[in-house]
C-alpha positions as YAML, in Angstrom:
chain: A
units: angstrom
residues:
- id: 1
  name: UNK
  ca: [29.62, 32.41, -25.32]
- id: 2
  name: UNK
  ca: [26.45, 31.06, -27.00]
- id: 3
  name: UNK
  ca: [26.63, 27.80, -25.47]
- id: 4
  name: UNK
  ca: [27.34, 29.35, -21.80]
- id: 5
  name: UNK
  ca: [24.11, 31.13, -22.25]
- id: 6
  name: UNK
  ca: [22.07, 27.86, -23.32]
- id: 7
  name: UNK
  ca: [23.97, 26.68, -20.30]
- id: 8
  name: UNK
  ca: [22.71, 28.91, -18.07]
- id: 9
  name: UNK
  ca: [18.89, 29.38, -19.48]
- id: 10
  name: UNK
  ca: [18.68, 25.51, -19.11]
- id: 11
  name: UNK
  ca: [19.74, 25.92, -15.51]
- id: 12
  name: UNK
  ca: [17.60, 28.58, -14.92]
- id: 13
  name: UNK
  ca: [14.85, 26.51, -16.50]
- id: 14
  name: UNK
  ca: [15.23, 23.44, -14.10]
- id: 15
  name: UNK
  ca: [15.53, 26.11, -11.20]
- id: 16
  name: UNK
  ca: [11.60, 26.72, -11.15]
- id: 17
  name: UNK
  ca: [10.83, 23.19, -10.38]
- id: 18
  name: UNK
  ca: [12.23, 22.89, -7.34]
- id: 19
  name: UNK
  ca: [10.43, 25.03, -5.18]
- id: 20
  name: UNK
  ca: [6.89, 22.70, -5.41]
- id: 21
  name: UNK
  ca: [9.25, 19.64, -4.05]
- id: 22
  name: UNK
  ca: [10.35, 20.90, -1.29]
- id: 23
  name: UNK
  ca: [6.98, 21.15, -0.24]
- id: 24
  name: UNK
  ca: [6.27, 17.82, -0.82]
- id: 25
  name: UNK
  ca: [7.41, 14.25, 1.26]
- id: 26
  name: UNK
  ca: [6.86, 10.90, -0.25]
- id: 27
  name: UNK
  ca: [4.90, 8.12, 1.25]
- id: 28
  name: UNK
  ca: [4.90, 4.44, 1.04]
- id: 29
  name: UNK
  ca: [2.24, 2.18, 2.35]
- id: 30
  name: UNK
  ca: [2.47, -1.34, 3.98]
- id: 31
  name: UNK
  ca: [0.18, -3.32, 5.96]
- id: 32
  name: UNK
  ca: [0.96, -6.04, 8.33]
- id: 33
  name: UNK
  ca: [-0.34, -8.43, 11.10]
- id: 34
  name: UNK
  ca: [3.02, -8.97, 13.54]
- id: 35
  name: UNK
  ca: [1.99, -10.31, 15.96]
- id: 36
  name: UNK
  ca: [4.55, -9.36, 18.39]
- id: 37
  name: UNK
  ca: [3.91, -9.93, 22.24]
- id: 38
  name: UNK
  ca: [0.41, -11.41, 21.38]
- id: 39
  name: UNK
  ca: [-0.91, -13.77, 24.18]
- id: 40
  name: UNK
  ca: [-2.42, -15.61, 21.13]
- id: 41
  name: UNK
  ca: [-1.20, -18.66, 19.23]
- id: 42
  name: UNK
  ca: [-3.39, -19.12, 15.89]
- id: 43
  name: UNK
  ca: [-2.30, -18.91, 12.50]
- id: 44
  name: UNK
  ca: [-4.13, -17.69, 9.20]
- id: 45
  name: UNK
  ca: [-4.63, -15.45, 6.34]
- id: 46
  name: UNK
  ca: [-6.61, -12.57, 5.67]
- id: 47
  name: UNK
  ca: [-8.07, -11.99, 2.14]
- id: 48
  name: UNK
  ca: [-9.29, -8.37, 1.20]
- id: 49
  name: UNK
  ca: [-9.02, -5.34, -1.01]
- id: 50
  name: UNK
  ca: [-7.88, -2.36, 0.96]
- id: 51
  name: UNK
  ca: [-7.05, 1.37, -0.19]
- id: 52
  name: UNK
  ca: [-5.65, 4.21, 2.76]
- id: 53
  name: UNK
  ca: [-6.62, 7.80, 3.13]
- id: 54
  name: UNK
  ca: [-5.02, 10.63, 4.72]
- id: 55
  name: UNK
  ca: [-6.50, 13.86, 6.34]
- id: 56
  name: UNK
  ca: [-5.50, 16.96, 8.05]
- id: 57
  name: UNK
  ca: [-9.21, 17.89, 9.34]
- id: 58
  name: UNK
  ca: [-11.10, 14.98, 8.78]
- id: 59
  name: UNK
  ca: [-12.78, 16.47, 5.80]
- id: 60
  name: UNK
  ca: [-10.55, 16.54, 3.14]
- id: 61
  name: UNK
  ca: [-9.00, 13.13, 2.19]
- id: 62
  name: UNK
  ca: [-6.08, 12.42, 0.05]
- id: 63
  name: UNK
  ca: [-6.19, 9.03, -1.53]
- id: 64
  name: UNK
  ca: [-2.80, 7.60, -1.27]
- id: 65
  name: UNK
  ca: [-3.99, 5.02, -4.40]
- id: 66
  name: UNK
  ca: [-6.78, 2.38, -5.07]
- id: 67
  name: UNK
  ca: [-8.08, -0.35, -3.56]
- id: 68
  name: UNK
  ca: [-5.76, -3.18, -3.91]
- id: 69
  name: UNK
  ca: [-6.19, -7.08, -3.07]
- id: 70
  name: UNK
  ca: [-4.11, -8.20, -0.53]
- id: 71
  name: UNK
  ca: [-3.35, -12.12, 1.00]
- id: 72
  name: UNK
  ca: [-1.96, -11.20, 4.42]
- id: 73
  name: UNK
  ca: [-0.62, -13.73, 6.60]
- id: 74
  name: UNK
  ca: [-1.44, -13.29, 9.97]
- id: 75
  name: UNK
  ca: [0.49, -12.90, 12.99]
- id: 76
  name: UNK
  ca: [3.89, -12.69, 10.91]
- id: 77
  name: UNK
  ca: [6.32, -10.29, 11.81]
- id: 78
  name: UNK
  ca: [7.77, -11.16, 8.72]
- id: 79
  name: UNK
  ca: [4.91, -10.79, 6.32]
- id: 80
  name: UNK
  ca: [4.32, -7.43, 5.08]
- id: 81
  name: UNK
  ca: [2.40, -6.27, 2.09]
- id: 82
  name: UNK
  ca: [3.15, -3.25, 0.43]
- id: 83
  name: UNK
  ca: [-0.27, -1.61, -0.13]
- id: 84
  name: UNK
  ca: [0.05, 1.21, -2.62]
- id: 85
  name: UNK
  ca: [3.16, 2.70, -4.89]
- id: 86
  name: UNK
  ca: [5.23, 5.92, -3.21]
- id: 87
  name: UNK
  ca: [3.05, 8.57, -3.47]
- id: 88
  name: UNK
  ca: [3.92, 12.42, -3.15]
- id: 89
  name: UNK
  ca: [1.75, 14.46, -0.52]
- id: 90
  name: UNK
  ca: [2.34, 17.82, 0.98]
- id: 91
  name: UNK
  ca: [4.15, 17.97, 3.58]
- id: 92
  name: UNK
  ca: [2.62, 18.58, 6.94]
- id: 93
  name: UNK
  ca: [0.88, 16.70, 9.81]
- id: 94
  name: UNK
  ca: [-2.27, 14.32, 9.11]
- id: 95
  name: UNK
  ca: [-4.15, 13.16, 12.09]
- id: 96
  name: UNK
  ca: [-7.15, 11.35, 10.58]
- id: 97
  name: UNK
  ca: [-6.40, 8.14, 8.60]
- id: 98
  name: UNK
  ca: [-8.96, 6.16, 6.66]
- id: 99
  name: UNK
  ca: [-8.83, 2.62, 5.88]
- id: 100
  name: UNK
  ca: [-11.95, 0.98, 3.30]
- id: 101
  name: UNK
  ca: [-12.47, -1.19, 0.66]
- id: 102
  name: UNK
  ca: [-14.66, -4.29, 0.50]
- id: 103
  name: UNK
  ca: [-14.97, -6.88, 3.52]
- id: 104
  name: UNK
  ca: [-12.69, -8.86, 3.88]
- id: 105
  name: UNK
  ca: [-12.23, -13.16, 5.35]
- id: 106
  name: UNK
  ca: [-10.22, -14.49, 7.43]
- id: 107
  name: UNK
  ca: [-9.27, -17.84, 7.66]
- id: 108
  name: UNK
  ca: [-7.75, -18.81, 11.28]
- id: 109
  name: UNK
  ca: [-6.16, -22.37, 11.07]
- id: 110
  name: UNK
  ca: [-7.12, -25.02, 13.14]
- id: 111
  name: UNK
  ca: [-5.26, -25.27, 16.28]
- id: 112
  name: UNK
  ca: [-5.29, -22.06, 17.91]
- id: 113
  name: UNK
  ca: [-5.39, -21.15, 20.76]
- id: 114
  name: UNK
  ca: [-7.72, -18.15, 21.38]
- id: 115
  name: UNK
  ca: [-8.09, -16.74, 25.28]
- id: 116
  name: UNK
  ca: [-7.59, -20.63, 26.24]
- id: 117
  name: UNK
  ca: [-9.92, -22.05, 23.79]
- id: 118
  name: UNK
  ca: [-8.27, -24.54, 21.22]
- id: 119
  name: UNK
  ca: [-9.77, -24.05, 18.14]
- id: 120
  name: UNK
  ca: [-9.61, -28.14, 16.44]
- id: 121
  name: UNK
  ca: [-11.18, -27.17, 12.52]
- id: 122
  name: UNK
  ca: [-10.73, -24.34, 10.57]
- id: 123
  name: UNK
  ca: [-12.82, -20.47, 11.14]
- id: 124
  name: UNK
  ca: [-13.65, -18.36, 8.62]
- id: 125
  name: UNK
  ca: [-14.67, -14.58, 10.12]
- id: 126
  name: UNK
  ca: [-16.21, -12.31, 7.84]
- id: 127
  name: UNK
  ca: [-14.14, -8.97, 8.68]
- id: 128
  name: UNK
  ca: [-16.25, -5.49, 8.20]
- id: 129
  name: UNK
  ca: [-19.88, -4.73, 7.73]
- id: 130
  name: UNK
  ca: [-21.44, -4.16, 4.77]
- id: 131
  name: UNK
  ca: [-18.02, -3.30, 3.53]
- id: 132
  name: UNK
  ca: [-14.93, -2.57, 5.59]
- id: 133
  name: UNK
  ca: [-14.84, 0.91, 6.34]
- id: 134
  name: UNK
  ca: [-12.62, 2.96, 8.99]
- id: 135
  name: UNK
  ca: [-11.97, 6.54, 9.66]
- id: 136
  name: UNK
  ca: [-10.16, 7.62, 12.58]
- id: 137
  name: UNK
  ca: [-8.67, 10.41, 14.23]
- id: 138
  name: UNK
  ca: [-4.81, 8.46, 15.27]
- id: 139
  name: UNK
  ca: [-3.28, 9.12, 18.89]
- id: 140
  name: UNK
  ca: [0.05, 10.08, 17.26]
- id: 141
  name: UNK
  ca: [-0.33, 11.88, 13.76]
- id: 142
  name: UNK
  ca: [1.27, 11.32, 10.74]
- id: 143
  name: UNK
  ca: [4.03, 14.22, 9.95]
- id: 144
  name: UNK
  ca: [5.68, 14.23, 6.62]
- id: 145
  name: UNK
  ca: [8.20, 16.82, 6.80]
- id: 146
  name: UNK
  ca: [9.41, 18.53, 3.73]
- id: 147
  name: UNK
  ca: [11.75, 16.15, 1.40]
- id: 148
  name: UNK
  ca: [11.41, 13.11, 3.36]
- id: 149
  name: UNK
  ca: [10.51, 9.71, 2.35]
- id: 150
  name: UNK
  ca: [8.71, 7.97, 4.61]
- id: 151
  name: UNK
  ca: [6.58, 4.33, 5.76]
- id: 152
  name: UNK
  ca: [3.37, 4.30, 6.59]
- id: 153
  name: UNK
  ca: [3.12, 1.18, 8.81]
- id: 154
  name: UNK
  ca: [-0.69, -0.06, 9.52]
- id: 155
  name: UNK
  ca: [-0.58, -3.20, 12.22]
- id: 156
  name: UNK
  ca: [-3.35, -4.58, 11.87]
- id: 157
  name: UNK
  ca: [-2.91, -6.61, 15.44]
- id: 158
  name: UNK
  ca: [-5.65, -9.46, 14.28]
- id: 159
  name: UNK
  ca: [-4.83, -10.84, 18.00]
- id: 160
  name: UNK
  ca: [-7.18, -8.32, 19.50]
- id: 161
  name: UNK
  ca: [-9.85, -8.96, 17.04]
- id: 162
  name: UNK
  ca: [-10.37, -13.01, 17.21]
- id: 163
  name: UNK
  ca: [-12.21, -12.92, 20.43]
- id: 164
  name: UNK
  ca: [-14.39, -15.97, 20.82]
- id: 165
  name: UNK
  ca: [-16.91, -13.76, 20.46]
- id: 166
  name: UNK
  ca: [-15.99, -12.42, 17.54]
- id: 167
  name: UNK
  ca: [-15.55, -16.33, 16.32]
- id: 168
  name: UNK
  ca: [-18.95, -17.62, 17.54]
- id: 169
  name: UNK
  ca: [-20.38, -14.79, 15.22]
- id: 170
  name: UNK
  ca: [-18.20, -15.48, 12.71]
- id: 171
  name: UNK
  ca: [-17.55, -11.97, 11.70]
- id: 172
  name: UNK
  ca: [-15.32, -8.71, 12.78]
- id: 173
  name: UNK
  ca: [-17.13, -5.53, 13.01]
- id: 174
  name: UNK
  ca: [-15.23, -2.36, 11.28]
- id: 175
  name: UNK
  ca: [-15.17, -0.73, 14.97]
- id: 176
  name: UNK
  ca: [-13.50, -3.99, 16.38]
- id: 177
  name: UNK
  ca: [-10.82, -3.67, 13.45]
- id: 178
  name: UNK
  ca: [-10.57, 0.23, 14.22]
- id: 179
  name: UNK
  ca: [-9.71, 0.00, 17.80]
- id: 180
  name: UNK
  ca: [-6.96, -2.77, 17.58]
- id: 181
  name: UNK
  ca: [-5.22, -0.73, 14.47]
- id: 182
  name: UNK
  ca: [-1.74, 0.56, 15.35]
- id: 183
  name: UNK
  ca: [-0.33, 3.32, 12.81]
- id: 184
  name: UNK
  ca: [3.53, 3.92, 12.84]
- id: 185
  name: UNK
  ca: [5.36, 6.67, 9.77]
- id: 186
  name: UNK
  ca: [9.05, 6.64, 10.47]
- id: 187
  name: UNK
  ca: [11.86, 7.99, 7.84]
- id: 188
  name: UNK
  ca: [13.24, 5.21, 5.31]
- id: 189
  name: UNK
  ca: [16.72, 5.70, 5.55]
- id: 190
  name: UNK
  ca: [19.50, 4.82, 3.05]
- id: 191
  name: UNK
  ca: [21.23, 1.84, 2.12]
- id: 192
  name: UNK
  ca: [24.49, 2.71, 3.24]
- id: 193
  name: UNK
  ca: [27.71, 1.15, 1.61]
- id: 194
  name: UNK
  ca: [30.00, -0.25, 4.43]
- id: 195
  name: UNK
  ca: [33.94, -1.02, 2.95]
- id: 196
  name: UNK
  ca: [34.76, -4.32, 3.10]
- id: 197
  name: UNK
  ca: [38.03, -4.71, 5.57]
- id: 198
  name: UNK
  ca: [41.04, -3.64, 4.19]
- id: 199
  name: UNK
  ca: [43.21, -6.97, 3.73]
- id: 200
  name: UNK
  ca: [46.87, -7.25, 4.82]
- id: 201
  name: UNK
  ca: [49.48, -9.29, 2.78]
...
């Protein structure tokens, strides 16, 4: 009988945990340059430290973990760079996303092709201001529903952003970067196990 009851307290116990989680929807953060249906044909690398924000009013941010120094190859749909750890947020919608950190370089090969100009050496654009620093209100807002673990997707779409104006400058204004971002959160779903076929003698 003693035992049941220790049983039972413990129980009891874990109970009052449970509530605060199911208020709460995990996040993880990658960044990527896919390039997918780009009328561009360059390749490169983009060198910078980047952190992500999240808002529900534009006011107050949560930090979903510090800056972090990324080497991005560019206009891969297979390169994508995991930005932060899975962090828990409270569930709900965010509109307003923030992207900062230092500015960052890009180095587009030589050989691309930019809006029909052929580029024959190596560019190097200088991407942000002062410091690389975006805060926008996104078309489609982020909604973490209670319990859910979900990707935070940022495109960064560098094919909208190496204009030849943009490479005669040599550098990439924040607002350039801002208005080619694309921001996708979608559920990560299980592995599932799939039997192997049964085998007849």
């Amino acid at each position: 009988m003693v035992l049941v009851g220790v049983v039972l307290f413990a129980a009891g116990c874990a109970d009052t945990t449970r509530p605060e989680s199911v208020f709460m929807g995990t996040l993880n953060v990658v960044v990527t340059d896919d390039g997918v249906g780009s009328p561009a044909s360059f390749r490169g690398r983009l060198s910078a430290d980047l952190r992500v924000s999240i808002s529900r009013n534009g006011t107050d941010w949560i930090s979903l973990g510090g800056p972090r120094q990324v080497d991005l190859e560019l206009q891969s749909a297979g390169a994508a760079i995991r930005l932060h750890p899975d962090i828990d947020v409270p569930a709900g919608t965010y509109p307003y996303l923030r992207l900062n950190g230092g500015w960052g370089v890009a180095r587009i090969e030589g050989g691309a092709e930019i809006e029909g100009r052929v580029l024959h050496d190596p560019v190097h654009l200088r991407v942000g201001d002062e410091r690389l620093s975006i805060e926008t209100r996104l078309p489609t807002a982020i909604f973490v529903a209670p319990g859910s673990n979900m990707t935070l997707a940022i495109d960064l779409n560098s094919e909208a952003w190496t204009s030849p104006d943009n490479l005669d400058a040599g550098r990439v204004s924040s607002a350039d970067v801002e208005t080619s971002l694309s921001v996708r959160a979608h559920e990560r779903l299980p592995v599932l196990f799939v039997p192997p076929p049964e085998r007849r003698a």
